[in-house]
N, C-alpha and C positions, 0 to 999 in steps of 0.2 A: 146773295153772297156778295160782299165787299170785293175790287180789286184790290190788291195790295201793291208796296214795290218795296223793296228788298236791298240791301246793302252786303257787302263782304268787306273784310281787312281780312290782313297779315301780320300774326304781331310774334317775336321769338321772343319767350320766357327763358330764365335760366334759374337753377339749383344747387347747391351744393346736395340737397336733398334727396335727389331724385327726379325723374320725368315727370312725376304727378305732382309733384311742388312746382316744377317748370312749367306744366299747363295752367296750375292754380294764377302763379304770378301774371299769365300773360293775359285771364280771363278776367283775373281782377284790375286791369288796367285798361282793359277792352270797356267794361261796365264803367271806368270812370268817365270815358270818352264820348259812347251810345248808349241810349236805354234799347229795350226791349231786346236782349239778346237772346236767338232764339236755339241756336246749334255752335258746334265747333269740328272742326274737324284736322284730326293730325298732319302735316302736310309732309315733315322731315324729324329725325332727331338723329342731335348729336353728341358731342360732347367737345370740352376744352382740357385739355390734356397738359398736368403741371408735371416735372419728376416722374416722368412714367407713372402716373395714376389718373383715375379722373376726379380731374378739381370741379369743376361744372358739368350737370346736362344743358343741353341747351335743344328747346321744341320748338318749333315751328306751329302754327296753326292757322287754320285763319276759320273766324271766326263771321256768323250768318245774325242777322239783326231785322226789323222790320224798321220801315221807314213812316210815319204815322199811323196813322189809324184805319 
């Protein structure tokens, strides 16, 4: 068996869509940044608040990656 070494970020997506729009955008910018991303994990969610409703979510995550091979 190979050692490995491992990476984490932090990265907050946001939606008008929804949280799962919010983790979409923030995984998809995570993968422009690292390859091999292997997990994610929720960390917070919130929201930004226009007019008394919610105009955005807004997730937190941070996200698990390998570091070569």
């Amino acid at each position: 068996m190979s050692d490995h070494v491992y990476g984490s970020m932090e990265l907050t997506g946001s939606s008008k869509d929804g949280t799962d729009q919010a983790i979409r955008v923030a995984l998809a910018k995570a993968n422009e940044l690292v390859a091999n991303i292997n997990w994610f994990e929720v960390v917070s969610t919130r929201g930004y608040v226009h007019d008394g409703d919610v105009a955005y979510w807004q997730v937190t995550i941070k996200v698990g990656y390998t570091l070569g091979t």
